[in-house]
DORO-6001 format. One record per residue (C-alpha): x, y, z; residue number from 1; residue in one letter. Coordinates in Angstrom, 1 decimal, padded with zeros to 4 digits. Layout:
# residues N
NUTOR      c1      c2      c3  resi  resn
NUTOR       X       Y       Z   NUM     a
...
END
This chain:
# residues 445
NUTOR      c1      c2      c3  resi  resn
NUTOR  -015.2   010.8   026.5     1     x
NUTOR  -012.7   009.7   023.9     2     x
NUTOR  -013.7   010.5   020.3     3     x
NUTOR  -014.7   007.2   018.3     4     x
NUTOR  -011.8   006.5   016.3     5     x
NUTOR  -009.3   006.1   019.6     6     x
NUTOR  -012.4   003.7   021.0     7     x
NUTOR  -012.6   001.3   017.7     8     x
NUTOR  -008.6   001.3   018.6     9     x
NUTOR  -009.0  -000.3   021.5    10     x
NUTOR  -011.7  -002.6   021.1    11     x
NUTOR  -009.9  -003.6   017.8    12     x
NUTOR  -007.4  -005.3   019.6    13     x
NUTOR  -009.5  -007.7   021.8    14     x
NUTOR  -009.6  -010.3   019.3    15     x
NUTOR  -006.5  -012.1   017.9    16     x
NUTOR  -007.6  -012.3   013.7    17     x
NUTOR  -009.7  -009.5   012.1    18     x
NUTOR  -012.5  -012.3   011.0    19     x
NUTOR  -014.2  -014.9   012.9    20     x
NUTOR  -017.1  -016.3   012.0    21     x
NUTOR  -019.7  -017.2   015.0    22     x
NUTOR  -022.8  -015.9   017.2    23     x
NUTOR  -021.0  -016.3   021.1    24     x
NUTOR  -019.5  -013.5   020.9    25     x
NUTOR  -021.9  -010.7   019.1    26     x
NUTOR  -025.1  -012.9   021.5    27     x
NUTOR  -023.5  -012.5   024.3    28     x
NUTOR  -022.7  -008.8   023.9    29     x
NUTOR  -025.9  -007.6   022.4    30     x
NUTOR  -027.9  -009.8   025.2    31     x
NUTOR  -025.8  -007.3   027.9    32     x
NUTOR  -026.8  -004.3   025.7    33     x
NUTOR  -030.6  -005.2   026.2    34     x
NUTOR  -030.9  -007.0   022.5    35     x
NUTOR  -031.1  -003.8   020.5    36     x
NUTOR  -031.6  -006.4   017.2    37     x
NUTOR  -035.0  -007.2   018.9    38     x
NUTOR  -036.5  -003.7   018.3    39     x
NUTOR  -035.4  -002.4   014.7    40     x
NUTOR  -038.2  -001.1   012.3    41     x
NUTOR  -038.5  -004.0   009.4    42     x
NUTOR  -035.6  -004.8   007.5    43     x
NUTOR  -034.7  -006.2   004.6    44     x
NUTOR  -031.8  -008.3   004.6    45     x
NUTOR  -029.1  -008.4   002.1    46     x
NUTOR  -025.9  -011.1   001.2    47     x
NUTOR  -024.3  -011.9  -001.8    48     x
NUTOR  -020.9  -011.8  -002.9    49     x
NUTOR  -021.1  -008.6  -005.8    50     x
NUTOR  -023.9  -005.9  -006.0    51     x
NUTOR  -024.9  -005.6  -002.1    52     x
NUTOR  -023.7  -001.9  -002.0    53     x
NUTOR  -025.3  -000.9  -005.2    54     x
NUTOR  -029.1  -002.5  -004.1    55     x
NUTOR  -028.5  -000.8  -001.1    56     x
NUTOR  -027.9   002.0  -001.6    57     x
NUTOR  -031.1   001.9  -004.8    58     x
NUTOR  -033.2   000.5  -002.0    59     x
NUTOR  -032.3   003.8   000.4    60     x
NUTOR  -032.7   005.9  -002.9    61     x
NUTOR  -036.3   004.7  -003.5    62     x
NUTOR  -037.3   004.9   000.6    63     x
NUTOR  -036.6   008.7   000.2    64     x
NUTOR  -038.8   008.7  -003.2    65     x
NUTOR  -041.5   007.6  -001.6    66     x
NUTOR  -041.4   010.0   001.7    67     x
NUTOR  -039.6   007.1   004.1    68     x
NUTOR  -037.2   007.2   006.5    69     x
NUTOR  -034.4   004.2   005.4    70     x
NUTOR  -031.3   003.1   007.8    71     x
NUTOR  -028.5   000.8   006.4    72     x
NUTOR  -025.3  -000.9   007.6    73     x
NUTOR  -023.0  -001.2   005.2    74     x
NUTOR  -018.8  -001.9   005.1    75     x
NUTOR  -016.4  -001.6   004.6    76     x
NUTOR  -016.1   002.0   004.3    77     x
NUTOR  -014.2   004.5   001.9    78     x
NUTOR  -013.2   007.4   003.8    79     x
NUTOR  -014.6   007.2   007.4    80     x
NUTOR  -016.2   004.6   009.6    81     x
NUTOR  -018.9   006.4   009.7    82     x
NUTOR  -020.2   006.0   006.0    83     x
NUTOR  -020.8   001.7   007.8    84     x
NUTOR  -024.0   003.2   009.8    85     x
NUTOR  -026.1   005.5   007.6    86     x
NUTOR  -029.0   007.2   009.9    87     x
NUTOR  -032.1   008.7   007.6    88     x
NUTOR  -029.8   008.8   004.8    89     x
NUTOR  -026.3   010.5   006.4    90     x
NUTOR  -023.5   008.8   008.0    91     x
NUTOR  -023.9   008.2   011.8    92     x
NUTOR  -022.9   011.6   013.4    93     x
NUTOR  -019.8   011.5   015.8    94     x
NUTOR  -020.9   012.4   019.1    95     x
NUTOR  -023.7   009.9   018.6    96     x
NUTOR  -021.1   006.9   017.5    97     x
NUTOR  -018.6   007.2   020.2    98     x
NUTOR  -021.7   007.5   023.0    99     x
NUTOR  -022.8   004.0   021.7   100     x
NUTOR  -019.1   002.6   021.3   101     x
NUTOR  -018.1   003.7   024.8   102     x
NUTOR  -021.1   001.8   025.7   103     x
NUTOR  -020.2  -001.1   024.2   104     x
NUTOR  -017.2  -001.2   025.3   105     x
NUTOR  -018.1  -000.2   029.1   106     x
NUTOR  -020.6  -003.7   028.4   107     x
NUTOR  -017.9  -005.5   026.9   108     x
NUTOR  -015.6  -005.2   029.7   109     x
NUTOR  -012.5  -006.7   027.9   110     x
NUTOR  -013.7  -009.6   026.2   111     x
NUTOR  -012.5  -011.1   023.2   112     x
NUTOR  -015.1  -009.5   020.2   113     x
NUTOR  -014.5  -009.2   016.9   114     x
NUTOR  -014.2  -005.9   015.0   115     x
NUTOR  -017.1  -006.6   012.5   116     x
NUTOR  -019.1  -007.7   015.6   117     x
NUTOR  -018.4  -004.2   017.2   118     x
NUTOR  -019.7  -001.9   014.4   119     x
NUTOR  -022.9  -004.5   014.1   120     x
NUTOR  -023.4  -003.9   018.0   121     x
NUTOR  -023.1  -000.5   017.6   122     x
NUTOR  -025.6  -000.4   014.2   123     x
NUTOR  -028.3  -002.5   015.8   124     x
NUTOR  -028.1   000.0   019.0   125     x
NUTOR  -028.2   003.1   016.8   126     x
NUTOR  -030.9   001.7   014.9   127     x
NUTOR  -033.2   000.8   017.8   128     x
NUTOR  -033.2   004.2   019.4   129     x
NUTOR  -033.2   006.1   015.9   130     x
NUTOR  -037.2   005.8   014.7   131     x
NUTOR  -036.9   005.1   011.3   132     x
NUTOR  -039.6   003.5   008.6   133     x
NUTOR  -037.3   001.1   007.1   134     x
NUTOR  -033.6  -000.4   007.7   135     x
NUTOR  -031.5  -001.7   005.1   136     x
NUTOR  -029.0  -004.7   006.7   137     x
NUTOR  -025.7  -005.9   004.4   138     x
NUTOR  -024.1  -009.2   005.9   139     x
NUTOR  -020.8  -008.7   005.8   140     x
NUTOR  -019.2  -012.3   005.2   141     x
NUTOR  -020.7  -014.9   004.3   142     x
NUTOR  -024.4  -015.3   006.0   143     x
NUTOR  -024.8  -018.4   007.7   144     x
NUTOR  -022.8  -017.3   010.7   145     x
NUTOR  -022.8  -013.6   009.9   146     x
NUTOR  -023.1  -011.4   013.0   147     x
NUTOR  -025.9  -009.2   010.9   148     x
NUTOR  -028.3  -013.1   010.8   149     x
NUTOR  -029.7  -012.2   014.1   150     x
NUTOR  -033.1  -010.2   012.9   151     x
NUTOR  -035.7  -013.1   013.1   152     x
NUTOR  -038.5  -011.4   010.8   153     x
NUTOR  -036.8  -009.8   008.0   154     x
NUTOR  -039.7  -007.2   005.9   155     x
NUTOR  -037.8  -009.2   003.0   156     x
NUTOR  -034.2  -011.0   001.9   157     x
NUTOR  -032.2  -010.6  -000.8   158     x
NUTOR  -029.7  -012.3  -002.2   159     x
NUTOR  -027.3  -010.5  -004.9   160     x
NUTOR  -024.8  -012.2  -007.7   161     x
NUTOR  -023.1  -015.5  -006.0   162     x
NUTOR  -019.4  -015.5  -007.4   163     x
NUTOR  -016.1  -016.9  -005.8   164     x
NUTOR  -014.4  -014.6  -003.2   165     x
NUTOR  -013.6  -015.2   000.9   166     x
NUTOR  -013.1  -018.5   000.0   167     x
NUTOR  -011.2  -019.8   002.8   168     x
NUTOR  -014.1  -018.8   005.1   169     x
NUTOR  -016.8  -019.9   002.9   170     x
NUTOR  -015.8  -023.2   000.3   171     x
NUTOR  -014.4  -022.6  -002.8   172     x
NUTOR  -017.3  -023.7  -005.3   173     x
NUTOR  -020.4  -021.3  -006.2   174     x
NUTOR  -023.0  -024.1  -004.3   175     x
NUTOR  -021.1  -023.6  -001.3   176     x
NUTOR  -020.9  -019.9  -001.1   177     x
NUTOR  -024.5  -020.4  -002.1   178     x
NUTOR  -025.1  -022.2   001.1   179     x
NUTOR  -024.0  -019.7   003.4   180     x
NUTOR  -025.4  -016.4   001.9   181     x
NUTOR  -028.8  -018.2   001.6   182     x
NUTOR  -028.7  -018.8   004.8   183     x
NUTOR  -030.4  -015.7   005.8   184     x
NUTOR  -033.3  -016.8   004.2   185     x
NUTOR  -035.9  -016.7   006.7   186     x
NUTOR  -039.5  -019.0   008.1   187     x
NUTOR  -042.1  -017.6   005.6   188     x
NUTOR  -040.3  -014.2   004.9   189     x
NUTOR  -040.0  -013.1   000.9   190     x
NUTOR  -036.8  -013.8  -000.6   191     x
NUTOR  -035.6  -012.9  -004.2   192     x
NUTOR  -032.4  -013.4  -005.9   193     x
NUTOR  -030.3  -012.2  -009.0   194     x
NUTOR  -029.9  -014.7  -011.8   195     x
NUTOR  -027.1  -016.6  -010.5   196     x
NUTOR  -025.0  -019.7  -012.1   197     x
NUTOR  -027.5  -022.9  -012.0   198     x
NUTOR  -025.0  -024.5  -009.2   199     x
NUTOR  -025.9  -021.6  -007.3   200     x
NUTOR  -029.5  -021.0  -008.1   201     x
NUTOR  -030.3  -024.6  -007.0   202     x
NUTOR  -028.9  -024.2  -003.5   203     x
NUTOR  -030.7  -021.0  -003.0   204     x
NUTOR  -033.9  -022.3  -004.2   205     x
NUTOR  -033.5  -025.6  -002.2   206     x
NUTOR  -033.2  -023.1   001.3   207     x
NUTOR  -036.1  -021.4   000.0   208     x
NUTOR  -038.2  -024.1  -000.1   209     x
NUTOR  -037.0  -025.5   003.3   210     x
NUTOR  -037.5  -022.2   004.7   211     x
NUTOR  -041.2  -022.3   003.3   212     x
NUTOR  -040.5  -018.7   002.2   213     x
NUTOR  -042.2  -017.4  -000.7   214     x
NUTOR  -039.7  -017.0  -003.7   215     x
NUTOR  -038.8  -014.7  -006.6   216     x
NUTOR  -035.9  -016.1  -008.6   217     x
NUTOR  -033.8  -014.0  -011.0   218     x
NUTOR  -033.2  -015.6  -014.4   219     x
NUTOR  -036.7  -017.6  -013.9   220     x
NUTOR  -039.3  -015.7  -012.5   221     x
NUTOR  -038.0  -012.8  -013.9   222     x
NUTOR  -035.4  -011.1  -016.1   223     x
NUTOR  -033.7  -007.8  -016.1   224     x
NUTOR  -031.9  -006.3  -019.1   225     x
NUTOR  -030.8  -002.7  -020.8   226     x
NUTOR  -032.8  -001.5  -023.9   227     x
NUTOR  -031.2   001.6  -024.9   228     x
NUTOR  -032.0   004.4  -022.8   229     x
NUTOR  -034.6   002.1  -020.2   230     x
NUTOR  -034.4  -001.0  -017.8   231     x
NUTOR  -036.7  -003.6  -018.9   232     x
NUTOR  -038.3  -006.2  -016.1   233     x
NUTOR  -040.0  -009.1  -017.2   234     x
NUTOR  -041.6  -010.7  -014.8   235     x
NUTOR  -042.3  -011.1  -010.9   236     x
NUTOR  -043.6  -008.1  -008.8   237     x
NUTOR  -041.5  -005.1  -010.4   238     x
NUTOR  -042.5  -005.9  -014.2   239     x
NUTOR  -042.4  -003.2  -016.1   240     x
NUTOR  -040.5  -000.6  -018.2   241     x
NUTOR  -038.2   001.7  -015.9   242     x
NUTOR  -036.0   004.7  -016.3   243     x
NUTOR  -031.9   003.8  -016.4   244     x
NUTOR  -030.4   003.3  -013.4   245     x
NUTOR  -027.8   005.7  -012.9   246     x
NUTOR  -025.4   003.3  -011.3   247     x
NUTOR  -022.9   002.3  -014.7   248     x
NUTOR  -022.7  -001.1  -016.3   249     x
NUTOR  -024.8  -003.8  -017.6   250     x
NUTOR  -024.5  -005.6  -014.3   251     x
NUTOR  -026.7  -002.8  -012.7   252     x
NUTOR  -029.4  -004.2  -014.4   253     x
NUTOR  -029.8  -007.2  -012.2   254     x
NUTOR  -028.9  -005.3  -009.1   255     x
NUTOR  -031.6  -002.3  -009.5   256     x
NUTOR  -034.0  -005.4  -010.9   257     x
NUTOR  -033.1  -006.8  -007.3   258     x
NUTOR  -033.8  -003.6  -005.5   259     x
NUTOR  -037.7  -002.9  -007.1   260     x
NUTOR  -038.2  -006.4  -006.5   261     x
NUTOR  -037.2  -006.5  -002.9   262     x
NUTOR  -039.1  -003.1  -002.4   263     x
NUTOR  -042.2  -004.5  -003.9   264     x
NUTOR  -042.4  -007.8  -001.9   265     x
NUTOR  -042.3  -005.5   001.6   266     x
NUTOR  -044.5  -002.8   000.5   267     x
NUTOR  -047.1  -005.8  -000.2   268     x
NUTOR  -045.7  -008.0   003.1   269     x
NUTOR  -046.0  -004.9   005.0   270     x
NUTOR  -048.8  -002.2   005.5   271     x
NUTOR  -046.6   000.6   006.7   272     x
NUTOR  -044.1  -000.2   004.1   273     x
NUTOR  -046.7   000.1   001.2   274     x
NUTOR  -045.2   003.5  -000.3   275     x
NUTOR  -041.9   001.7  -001.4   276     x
NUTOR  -044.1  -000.3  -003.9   277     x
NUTOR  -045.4   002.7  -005.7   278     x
NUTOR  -044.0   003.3  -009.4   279     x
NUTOR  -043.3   007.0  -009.1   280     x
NUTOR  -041.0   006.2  -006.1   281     x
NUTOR  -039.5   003.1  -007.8   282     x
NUTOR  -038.4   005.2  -011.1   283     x
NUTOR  -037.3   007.9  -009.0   284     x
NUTOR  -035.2   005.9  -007.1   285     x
NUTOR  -033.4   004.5  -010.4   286     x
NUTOR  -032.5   007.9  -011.2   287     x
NUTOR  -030.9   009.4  -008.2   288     x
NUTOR  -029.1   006.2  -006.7   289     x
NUTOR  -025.9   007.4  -005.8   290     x
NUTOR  -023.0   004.8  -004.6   291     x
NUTOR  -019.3   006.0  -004.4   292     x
NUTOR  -016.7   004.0  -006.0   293     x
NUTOR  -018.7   001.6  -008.4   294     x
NUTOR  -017.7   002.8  -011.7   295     x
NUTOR  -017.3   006.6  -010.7   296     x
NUTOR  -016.2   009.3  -012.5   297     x
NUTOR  -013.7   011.4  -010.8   298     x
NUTOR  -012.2   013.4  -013.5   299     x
NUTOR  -014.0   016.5  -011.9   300     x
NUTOR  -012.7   016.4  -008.8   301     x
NUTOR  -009.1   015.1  -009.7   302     x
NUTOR  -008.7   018.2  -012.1   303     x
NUTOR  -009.8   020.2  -009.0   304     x
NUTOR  -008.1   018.8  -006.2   305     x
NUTOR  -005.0   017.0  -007.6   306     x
NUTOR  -003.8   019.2  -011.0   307     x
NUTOR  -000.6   018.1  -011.1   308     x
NUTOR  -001.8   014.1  -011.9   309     x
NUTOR  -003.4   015.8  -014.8   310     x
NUTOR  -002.7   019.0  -015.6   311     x
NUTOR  -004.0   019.4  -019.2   312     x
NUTOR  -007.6   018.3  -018.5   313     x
NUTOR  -007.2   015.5  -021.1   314     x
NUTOR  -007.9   012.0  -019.3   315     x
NUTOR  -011.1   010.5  -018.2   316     x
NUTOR  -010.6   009.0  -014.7   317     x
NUTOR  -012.8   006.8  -012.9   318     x
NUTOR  -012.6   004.4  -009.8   319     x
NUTOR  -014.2   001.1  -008.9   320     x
NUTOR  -013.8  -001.3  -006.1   321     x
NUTOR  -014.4  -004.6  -008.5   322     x
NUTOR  -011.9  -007.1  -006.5   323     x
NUTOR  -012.7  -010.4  -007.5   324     x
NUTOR  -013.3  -012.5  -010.6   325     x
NUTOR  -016.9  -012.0  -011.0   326     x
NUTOR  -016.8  -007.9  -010.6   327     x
NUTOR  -013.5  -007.7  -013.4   328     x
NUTOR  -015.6  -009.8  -016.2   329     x
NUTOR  -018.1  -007.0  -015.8   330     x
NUTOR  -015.6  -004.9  -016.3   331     x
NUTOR  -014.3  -006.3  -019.0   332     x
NUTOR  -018.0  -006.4  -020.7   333     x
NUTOR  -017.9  -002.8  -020.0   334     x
NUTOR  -014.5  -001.9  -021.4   335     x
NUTOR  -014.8  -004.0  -024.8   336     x
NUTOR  -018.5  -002.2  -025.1   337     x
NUTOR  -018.8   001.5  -023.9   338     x
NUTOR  -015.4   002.1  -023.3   339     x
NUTOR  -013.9   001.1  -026.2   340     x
NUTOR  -013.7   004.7  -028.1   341     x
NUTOR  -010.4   005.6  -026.2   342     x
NUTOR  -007.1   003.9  -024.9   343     x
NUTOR  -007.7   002.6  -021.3   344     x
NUTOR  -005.0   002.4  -018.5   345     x
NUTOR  -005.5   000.2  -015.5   346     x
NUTOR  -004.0   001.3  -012.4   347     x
NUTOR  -004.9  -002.3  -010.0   348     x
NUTOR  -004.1  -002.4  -005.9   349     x
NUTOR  -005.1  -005.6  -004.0   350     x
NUTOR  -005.2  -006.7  -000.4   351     x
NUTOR  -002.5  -009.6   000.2   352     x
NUTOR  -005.9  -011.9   000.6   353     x
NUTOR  -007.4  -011.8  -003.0   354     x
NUTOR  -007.3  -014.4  -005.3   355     x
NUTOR  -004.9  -012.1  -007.8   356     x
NUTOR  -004.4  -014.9  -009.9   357     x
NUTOR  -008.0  -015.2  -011.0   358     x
NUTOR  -008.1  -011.2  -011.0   359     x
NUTOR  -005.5  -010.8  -013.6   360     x
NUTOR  -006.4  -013.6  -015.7   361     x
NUTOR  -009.9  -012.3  -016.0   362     x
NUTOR  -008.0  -009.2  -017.4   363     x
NUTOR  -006.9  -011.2  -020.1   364     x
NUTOR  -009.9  -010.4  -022.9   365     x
NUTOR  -007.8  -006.9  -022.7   366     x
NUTOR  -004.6  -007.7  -023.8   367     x
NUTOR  -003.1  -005.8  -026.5   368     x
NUTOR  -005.4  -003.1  -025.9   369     x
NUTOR  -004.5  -001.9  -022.4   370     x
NUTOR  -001.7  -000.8  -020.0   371     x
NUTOR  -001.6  -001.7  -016.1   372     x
NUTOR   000.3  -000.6  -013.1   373     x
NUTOR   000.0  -002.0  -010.3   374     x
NUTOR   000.6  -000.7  -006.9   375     x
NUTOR   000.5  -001.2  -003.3   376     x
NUTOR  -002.5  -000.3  -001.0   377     x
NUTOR  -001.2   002.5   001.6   378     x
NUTOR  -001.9   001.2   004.7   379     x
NUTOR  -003.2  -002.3   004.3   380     x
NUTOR  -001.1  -005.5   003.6   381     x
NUTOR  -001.4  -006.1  -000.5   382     x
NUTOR  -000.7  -008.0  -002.7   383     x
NUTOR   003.3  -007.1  -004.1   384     x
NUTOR   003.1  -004.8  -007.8   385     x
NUTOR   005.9  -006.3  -008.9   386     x
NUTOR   004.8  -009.5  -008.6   387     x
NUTOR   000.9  -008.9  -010.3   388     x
NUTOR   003.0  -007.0  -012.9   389     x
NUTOR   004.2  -010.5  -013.9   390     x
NUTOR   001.2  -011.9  -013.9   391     x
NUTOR  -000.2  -009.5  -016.0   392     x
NUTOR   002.5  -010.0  -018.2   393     x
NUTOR   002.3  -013.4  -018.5   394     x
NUTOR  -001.2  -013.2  -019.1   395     x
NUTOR  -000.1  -010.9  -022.6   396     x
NUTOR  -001.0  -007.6  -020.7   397     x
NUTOR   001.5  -004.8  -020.8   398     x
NUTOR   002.1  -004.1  -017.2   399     x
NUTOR   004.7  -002.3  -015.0   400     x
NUTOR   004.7  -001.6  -010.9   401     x
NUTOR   004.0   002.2  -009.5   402     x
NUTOR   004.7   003.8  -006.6   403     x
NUTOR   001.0   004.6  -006.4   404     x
NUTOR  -002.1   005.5  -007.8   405     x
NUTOR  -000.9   008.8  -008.0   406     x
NUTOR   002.3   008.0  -010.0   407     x
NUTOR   000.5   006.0  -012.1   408     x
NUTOR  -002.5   008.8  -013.1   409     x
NUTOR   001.1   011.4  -013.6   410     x
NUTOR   002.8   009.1  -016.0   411     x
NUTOR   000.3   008.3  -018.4   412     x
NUTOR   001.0   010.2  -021.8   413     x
NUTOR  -000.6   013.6  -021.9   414     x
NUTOR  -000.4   014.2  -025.6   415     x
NUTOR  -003.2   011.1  -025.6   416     x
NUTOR  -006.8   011.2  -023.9   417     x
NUTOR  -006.6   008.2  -021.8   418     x
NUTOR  -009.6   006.4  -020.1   419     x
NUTOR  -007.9   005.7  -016.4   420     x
NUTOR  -009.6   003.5  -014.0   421     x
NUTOR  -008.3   003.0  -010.7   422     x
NUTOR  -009.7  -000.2  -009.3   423     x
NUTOR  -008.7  -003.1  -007.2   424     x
NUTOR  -009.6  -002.7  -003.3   425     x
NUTOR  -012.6  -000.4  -001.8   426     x
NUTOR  -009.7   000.6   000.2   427     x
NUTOR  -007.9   002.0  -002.7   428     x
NUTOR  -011.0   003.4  -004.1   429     x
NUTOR  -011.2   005.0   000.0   430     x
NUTOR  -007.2   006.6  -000.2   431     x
NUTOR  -008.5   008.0  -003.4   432     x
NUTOR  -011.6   009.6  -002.1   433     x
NUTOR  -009.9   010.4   000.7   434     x
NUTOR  -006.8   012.4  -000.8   435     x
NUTOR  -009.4   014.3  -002.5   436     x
NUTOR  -011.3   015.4   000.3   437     x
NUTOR  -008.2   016.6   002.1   438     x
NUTOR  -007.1   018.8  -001.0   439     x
NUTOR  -010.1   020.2  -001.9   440     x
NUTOR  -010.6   021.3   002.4   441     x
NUTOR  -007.1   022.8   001.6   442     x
NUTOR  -007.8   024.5  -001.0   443     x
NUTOR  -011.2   025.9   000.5   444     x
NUTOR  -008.8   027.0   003.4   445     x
END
């Protein structure tokens, strides 16, 4: 049997564009694979367009807190495909994935399918044959016509910070992206949101209603804020006084808010469920959610793996996969609060379909205060350095192209303790991960 990367390959290329929204095609295949989405353990549903990852992967950390067994479906991934279909915890193992996909595509038998509605096949199978308390289900565009909107009786749904991105699949105002991430709102199933713009907040509280599904609403039923050293909820079913999440910024906040929410409405919806509603498992959760390339520190591992980028030791170096508008003004917040104790170099990559326009001028609040290069993603089309350099420019930000994250790490000054965060792409944030990986097996050998 061929391994699954060589499979993926050649089910890859059955469909003419990498995104089409629709049910045909993923109904038609999972109806030939027996309708594997009919017989998960309960889920809880998650869309937005910023902070899925992160409630996630809190949501997995507090199922293991309180004794559960937790699958989740995430993309895209960093490293390896396998990181999309997390079994108990751990990324799908590779004789098991490449069994399923040769199934699927044995099923398949040619047919145009979509590469998103592959690895949601192959999810959904792994997931009804895996016994498992609990599985944890990120769309991956959009909602409405999402191949993950398929699971009838979701435990509970989520829906995570609303902000402009895939806009040519989804309308290009806040109520419209609204719209089709709310669609996954469910008959009679609990829902909760985020605090979201009040554009946004309207549309998901309208599908709410006309779903008749009982409703938490972030920003009105309850808040979520930082106090020092402790996350504060004030209101709805996860009031109370928490320990810090140990995902970074002031944007986690809402996100692990989300997560204790979501976990308390299906501990109470759902007997067997009732240990993710316990408080010991809740705060333990908050402290050992771990989600790579959201504000990461990686000056650790660089030092270890790569020495030449930095080889006195001096620069703090971090990655994030912030891409759009939304996820750089949190960045922003961050660097003009926490961050502002030392000089801070950008290094930004983005693929040729962002809005990089709206990406640098968000960037803006840091002119005068920090440097960018820009570079190319390896591997996937992006957006050309030379021309986000002049945008950044032009925007009052001192800016020059690189040949690539690595470049750009080697040429900052090491006479001065720079702050350097690589961020852009989760694929960048993945070639970084990955280059790491390889040196430090290298140097193990």
């Amino acid at each position: 049997m061929d391994d699954s990367a060589t499979i993926l390959d050649r089910l890859g290329r059955l469909h003419a564009t990498e995104i089409e929204l629709g049910f045909d095609r993923i109904l038609r295949l999972l109806a030939d694979l027996g309708n594997p989405q009919d017989r998960l353990p309960p889920v809880i549903h998650l869309a937005g367009t910023n902070g899925k990852g992160s409630v996630v992967a809190c949501l997995g950390a507090i199922a293991r807190a309180a004794g559960l067994c937790a699958h989740a479906y995430t993309s895209p991934h960093l490293v390896r495909f396998h990181e999309r279909i997390a079994l108990g915890g751990r990324p799908i193992a590779e004789p098991v994935l490449a069994r399923l996909l040769a199934r699927i595509e044995e099923v398949n038998a040619g047919r145009p399918i979509t590469f998103f509605e592959i690895t949601t096949a192959a999810a959904f199978l792994a997931f009804a044959e895996t016994p498992a308390d609990l599985v944890i289900l990120e769309t991956g565009l959009g909602g409405r016509l999402d191949a993950t909107n398929l699971v009838a009786r979701p435990a509970a749904v989520g829906i995570t910070r609303i902000a402009l991105d895939h806009m040519e699949f989804l309308g290009d105002t806040p109520a419209l992206i609204a719209a089709e991430k709310a669609a996954i709102i469910k008959q009679g199933r609990p829902a909760a949101t985020v605090a979201q713009t009040p554009d946004a907040a309207a549309v998901i509280r309208a599908a709410a209603l006309r779903m008749q599904a009982p409703f938490t609403e972030g920003g009105r039923d309850w808040q979520a804020s930082l106090d020092a050293d402790r996350l504060v909820i004030s209101g709805g079913p996860a009031a109370g006084v928490w320990p810090l999440p140990a995902l970074i910024g002031d944007h986690q906040a809402w996100n692990a808010g989300l997560a204790l929410t979501l976990a308390r409405l299906a501990a109470a919806d759902i007997p067997a469920l009732a240990p993710l509603g316990r408080a010991d498992a809740l705060a333990e959760g908050l402290r050992t959610t771990r989600h790579p390339g959201r504000l990461q520190p990686v000056t650790a591992e660089i030092a270890r793996a790569l020495p030449a980028l930095d080889p006195a030791g001096r620069h703090e170096i971090w990655i994030d996969g912030g891409h759009n508008p939304d996820a750089v003004e949190a960045l922003v917040r961050h660097s003009l609060g926490p961050w502002s104790d030392r000089p801070l170099q950008l290094v930004l990559g983005l693929l040729a379909r962002k809005d990089a326009a709206a990406v640098i001028a968000g960037l803006a609040p840091l002119a005068g205060r920090v440097r960018l290069a820009t570079i190319a993603i390896p591997g996937h089309p992006s957006h050309d350095p030379d021309m986000l350099a002049g945008l950044a420019r032009r925007a009052g930000i001192d800016a020059a192209p690189a040949a690539g994250w690595q470049a750009a790490i080697a040429a900052a000054d090491p006479d001065i303790a720079h702050r350097i965060l690589i961020f852009g792409s989760l694929y960048l944030v993945g070639d970084v991960l990955a280059a790491m990986e390889t040196a430090d097996a290298e140097a193990a050998a």
